[in-house]
N, C-alpha and C positions, 0 to 999 in steps of 0.2 A: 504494500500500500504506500503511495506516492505522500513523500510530509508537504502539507500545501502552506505551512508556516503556522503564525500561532493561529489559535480561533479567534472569529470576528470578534470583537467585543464593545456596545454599544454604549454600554454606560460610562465606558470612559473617554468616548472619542467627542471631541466638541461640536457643536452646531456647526454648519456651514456658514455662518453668518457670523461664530467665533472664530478668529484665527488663534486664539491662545487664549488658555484659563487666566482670567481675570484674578488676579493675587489680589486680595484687601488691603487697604492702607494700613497702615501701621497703625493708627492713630485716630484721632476724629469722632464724631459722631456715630452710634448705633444706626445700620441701614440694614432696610432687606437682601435678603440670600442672592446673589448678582446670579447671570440665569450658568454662565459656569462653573458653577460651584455647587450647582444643584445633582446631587444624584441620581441618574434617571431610571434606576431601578426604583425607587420610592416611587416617581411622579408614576409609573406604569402601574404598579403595583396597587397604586391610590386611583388611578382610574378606572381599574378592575373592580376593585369595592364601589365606587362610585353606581355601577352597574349592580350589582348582585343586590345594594341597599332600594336601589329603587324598588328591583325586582319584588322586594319586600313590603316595602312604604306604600307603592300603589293598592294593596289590598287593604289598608287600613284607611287610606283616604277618603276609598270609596263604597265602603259600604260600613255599618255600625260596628262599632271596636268589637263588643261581645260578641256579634255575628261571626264576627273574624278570626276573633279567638276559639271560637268556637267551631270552627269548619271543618270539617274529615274529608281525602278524598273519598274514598269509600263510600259516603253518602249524598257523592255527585252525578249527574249525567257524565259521561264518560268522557266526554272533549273538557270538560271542567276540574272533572276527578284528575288527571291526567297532568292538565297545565298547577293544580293546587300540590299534586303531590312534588312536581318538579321546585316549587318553592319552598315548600316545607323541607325534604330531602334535601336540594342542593344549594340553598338558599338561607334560610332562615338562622339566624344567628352566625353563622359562616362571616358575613361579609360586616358587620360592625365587628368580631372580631380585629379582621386584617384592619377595617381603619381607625380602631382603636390602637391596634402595635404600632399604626404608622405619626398616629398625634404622637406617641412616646416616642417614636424616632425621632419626630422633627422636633421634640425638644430638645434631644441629647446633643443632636446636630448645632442647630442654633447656640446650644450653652459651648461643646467646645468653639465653635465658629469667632463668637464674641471673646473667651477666655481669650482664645490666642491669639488676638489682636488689645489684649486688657482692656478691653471694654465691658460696659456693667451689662452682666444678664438679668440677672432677678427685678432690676425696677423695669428693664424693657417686656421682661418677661410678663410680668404682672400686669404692665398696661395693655397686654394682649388677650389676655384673659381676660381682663374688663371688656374689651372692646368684642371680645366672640362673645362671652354674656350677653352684652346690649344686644347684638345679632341676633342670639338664641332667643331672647324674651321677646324681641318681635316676630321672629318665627313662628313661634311655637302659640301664639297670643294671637296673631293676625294670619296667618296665613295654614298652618296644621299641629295640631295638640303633638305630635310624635318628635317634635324637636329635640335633637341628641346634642347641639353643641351648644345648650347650657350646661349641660350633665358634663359634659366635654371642660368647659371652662372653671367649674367647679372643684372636677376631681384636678384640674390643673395643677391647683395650689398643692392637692396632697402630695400630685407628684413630682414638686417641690423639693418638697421635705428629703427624697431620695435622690437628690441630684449629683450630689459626693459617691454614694456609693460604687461601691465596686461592683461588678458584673454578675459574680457567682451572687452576692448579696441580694441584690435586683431579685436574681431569679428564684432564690426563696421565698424573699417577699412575694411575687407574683405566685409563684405558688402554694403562697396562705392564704392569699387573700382570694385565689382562684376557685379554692374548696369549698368556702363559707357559706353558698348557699345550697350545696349538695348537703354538706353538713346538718346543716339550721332545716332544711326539709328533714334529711334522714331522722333527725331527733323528733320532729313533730310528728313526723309518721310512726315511730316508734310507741310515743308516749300516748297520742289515739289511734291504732289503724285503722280502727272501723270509722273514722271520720268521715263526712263527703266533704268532697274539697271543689264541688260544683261552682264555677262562676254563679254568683247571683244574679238572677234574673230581674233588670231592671223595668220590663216589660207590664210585669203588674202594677204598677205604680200610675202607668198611663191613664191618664184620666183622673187621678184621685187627686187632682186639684181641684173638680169642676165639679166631679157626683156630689160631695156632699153639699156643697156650697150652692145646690140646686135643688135641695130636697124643699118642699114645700114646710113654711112653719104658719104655725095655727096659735090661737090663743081662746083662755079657759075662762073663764069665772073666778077659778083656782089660782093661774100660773098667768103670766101675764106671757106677750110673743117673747121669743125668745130672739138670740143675733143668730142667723145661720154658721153650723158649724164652719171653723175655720181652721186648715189643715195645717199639721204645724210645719215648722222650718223645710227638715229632713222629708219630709213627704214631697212637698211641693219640688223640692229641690232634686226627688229622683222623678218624678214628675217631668220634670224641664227636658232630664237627660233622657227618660223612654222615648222624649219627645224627636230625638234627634235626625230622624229620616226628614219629618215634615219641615223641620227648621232648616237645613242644606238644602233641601230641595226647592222652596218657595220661601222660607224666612226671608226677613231683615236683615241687613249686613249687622244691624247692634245684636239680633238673636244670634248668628251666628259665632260673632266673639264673643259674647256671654259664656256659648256652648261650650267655645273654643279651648276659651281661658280655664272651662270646669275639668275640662279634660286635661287640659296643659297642668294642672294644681296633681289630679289626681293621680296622672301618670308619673307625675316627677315624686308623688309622695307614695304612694302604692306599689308600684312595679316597682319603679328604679332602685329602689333600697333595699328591695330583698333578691334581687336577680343582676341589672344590668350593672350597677355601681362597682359593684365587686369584680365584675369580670372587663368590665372597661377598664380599673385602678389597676385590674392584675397585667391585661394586657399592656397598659403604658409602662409599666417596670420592665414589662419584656422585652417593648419595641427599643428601650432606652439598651438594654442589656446587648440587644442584637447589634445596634450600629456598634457600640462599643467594642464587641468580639469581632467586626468585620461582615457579619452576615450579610450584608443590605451589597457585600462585593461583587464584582463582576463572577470569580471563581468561588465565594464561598459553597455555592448550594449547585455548579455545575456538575450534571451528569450523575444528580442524587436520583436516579428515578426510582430506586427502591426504597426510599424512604418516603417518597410521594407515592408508590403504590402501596406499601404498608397502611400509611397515613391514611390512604383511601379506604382501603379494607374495614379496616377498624372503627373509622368512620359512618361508612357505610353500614358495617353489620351492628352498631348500635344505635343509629337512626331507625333502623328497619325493625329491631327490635323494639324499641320505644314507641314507634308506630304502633305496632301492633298490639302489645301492653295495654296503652291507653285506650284503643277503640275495642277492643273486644273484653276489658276485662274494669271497665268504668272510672269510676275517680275517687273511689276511695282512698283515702289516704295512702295506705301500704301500697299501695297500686300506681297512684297519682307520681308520690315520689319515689319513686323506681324510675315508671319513663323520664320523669322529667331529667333525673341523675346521668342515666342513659342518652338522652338527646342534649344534655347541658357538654358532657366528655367527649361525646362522638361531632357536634361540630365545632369542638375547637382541634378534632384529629381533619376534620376534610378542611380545616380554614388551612393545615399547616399543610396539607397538600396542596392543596390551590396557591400558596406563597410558593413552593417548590418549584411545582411547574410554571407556573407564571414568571421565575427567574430563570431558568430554564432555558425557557422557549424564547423566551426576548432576546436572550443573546444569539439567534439564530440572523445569518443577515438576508435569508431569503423570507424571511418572516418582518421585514422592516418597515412594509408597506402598512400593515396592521400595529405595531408595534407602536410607532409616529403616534395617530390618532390617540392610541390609548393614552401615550402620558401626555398631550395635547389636554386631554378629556381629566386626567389626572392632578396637572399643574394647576386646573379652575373648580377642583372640584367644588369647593365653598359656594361659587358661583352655580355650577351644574348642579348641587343637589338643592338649593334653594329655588331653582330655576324648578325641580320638578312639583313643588309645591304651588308654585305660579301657575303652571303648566294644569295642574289637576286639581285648584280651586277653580278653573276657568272651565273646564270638564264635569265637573261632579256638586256644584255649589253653586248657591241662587243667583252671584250675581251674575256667573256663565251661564252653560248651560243646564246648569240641576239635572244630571243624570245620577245622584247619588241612591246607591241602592239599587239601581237599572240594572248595571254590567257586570254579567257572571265570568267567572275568574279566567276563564280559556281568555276574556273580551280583553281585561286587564292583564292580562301576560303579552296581549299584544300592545295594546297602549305604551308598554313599559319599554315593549322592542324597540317600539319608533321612535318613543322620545331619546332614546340612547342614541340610536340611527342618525337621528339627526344632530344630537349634541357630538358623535363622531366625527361629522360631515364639518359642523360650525367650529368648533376648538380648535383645529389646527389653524382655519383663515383670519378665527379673530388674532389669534396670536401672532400671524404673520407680520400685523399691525402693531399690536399692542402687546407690551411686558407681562400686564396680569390682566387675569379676569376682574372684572368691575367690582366686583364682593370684596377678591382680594386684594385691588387697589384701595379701596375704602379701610380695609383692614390693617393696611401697611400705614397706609398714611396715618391713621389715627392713634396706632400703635408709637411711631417713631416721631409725631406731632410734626410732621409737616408734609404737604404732598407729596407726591411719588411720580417723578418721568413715568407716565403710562404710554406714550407712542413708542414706536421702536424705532432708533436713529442706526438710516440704511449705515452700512459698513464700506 
C-alpha cells in the first residue's frame, strides 16, 4: 500500500481567507476568540447538536408538554410510531448532552486563551453569563418555556468554582455529580415501589374555573344569597394550564406569555433540578477535562471506531430496554426508575459515540463539502437555535399560524428536517459576510462592553 503522506487534517488547516493563525497580542483589552484560533472540531461538533436539539424541541413546541411527555411509539399510526421512536432512541437526551460538554469546553478554552495572554477571565467570564441569562429569560418568557441557556448561564458560575482543577479531578467531579439523579430515583423507588409515578393529569382541572362560579344561587327566608363559589389560587391556576391548546392556538399574545412564563417557572423549578442540572454541571467538568487532555484534537479520537461501536451497542441495548420496561410494565415506581436509570446511562453511551464519529468522519477530506456547512451551522449556533423558536412560534402559535396540537410527529420530524436544510444552506453565506451570527455578535459585544467588527474585511 502506497504512503500518500500524513492524513488530511481539517481542524488544523486555516480558512482560505486566513493566510496565518492570528497570534493574540500580548496585552490589551479582553476580545473575542479571533476566527483562527477557533477549533473547528468544537464549531462541527456544536452544529451536530444544534441539529439533534431541535430534533427534540420541535415536539415540545408543538403540541402540550404532558402530551409529549407522555407519547409511546407503540401507541402511534405507524408513519408517526416510526419518526417518534427515531427521536426518542436517537435523539432524546443525546444531543444536550454533547452541547453541554461543549459550553464546558469553550470555557476551558476561553480561561486558558485569556490566562496566557494575563488577561482577566473571571470578570469577563461572569459578564457572559449575565448577558446568556438576559438571552435565556427572554427566550424562555417570550418566545418557548424549554429554554436551556438560562440553566446554561447559571450552572456557569458553579463551573467556576472548578476552573483550577486538574483533569482527573474534573472527571470525578462529573462523575458524582452524573449519578445523582439515578441515585435520588433508585432511593425513592426503593423506599415506595408500589408508588405511581404517573405524570399528573392537568386535564381535569379544565373548566373548574367556570363550573362553579356558574352554579345558580338562590336565597331562603333562612340564609340570605350567598357570593358564588370562588375557586381558589391553585385550581384556577391548573385551570389556565389545561387550558393551553386553546390559548396557542387562538389566544392573546399576553395569554400566551402568561402560559409561557408558567411553564418557563415550572420547568426551570420541577425538571431541571432533579434531572437536567446535574447532568449538564457533570457534562461541563467533562467538556473542561477533555480540551485539557487534548481530546477536542485532530488525532485524539482518530480511527476509535471501536469505541464508537461499543459506545453504540451499549447504548443502544439500554435505550431498547428502557423502552420496553416503561411501556409494557407501567410507572410504578420500581419500574418507572429502572427505565429511567436505563435510558439516563444509555444516552450519554450513544452521545459518546456520536462525539466519536463525528470527529472521525470530519477529518475525512472527501467529506469537506458536508463538513463546511456543519461548523458554519455550529459557529451560530446561539443564533440557529433561537432562530428555531422564531421559526415554530410562527408555525404552531396564535400570532402565526396556530397549528399547535394539529401536527403528528412523522409532520414534525419533517419540519425539523427543513429548518436544518435550510439553516445549512444560510450559515455558510451569512458568514461569508459577517464574523458572527447576530445572537452572537450581540453576545460579544455586550460581554466585552463594546461593539464587535461584525463584517468580514476581504483579505
Amino acid at each position: 500500500m502506497l504512503d500518500t503522506g500524513p492524513p488530511y487534517d481539517p481542524f488544523r488547516e486555516p480558512e482560505p481567507h486566513a493566510a496565518r493563525p492570528i497570534e493574540p497580542p500580548p496585552a490589551g483589552p479582553a476580545a473575542p476568540l479571533a476566527e483562527a484560533e477557533r477549533i473547528k472540531s468544537i464549531d462541527v461538533l456544536r452544529g451536530f447538536a444544534v441539529i439533534g436539539i431541535l430534533m427534540v424541541n420541535v415536539q415540545f413546541m408543538a403540541i402540550p408538554m404532558q402530551q409529549a411527555m407522555d407519547l409511546k411509539w407503540r401507541d402511534m399510526p405507524l408513519l408517526d410510531g416510526v419518526a417518534r421512536l427515531i427521536v426518542h432512541l436517537f435523539f432524546e437526551l443525546k444531543f444536550i448532552t454533547i452541547f453541554s460538554l461543549l459550553f464546558g469546553a469553550g470555557l476551558a478554552i476561553q480561561m486558558e486563551r485569556l490566562q496566557r495572554t494575563g488577561r482577566p477571565f473571571v470578570r469577563v467570564y461572569v459578564r457572559r453569563l449575565f448577558v446568556l441569562l438576559l438571552i435565556g429569560l427572554v427566550h424562555g418568557i417570550l418566545l418557548w418555556y424549554g429554554d436551556i441557556l438560562t440553566v446554561y448561564a447559571v450552572l456557569g458560575f458553579a463551573a467556576l468554582l472548578f476552573r483550577n482543577c486538574r483533569p482527573r479531578t474534573l472527571i470525578i467531579w462529573s462523575a458524582a455529580l452524573f449519578v445523582v439523579p439515578v441515585a435520588g430515583m433508585l432511593v425513592a423507588a426503593a423506599i415506595n415501589p408500589n408508588a405511581d409515578w404517573k405524570t399528573p393529569d392537568w386535564s381535569k382541572f379544565a373548566g373548574a374555573a367556570t363550573t362553579s362560579a356558574s352554579q345558580p344561587t338562590t336565597a331562603t327566608a333562612s340564609a340570605p344569597a350567598t357570593v358564588p363559589f370562588e375557586p381558589d389560587m391553585v385550581e384556577r391556576f391548573m385551570a389556565f394550564m389545561a387550558d393551553e391548546t386553546r390559548i396557542y392556538q387562538s389566544g392573546t399574545f399576553g395569554e400566551c406569555v402568561a402560559l409561557r412564563a408558567s411553564y418557563f417557572v415550572i420547568f426551570n423549578v420541577s425538571i431541571m433540578p432533579f434531572i437536567y442540572i446535574w447532568r449538564c454541571l457533570s457534562m461541563f467538568l467533562l467538556g473542561m477535562a477533555a480540551v485539557r487532555l487534548g481530546v477536542f484534537s485532530a488525532n485524539a479520537v482518530r480511527n476509535r471506531w471501536g469505541l464508537a461501536a461499543m459506545a453504540l451497542a451499549l447504548g443502544l441495548a439500554m435505550e431498547v430496554y428502557s423502552d420496553y420496561t416503561l411501556h409494557h410494565h407501567g410507572t410504578r415506581a420500581v419500574t418507572a426508575s429502572t427505565g429511567f436509570s436505563l435510558s439516563y446511562v444509555g444516552s450519554f453511551a450513544l452521545a459518546v459515540c456520536y462525539v466519536v464519529t463525528v470527529l472521525n468522519l470530519a477529518g475525512r477530506a472527501s467529506l469537506q463539502p458536508l463538513v463546511r456547512p456543519l461548523a458554519a451551522l455550529g459557529r451560530m449556533a446561539l443564533t440557529n437555535y433561537l432562530t428555531h423558536s422564531v421559526i415554530g412560534g410562527l408555525i404552531f402559535y396564535s400570532h402565526g399560524l396556530g397549528r399547535f396540537g394539529t401536527v403528528n410527529s412523522a409532520g414534525l420530524f419533517g419540519i425539523a428536517c427543513a429548518i436544518i436544510a435550510v439553516q445549512l444552506i444560510l450559515s455558510p453565506i451569512w458568514l461569508r459576510h459577517f464574523q458572527f451570527g447576530p445572537v452572537e455578535w450581540f453576545w460579544r459585544s455586550a460581554t466585552y462592553g463594546r461593539l464587535q467588527p461584525m463584517r468580514r474585511v476581504p483579505a
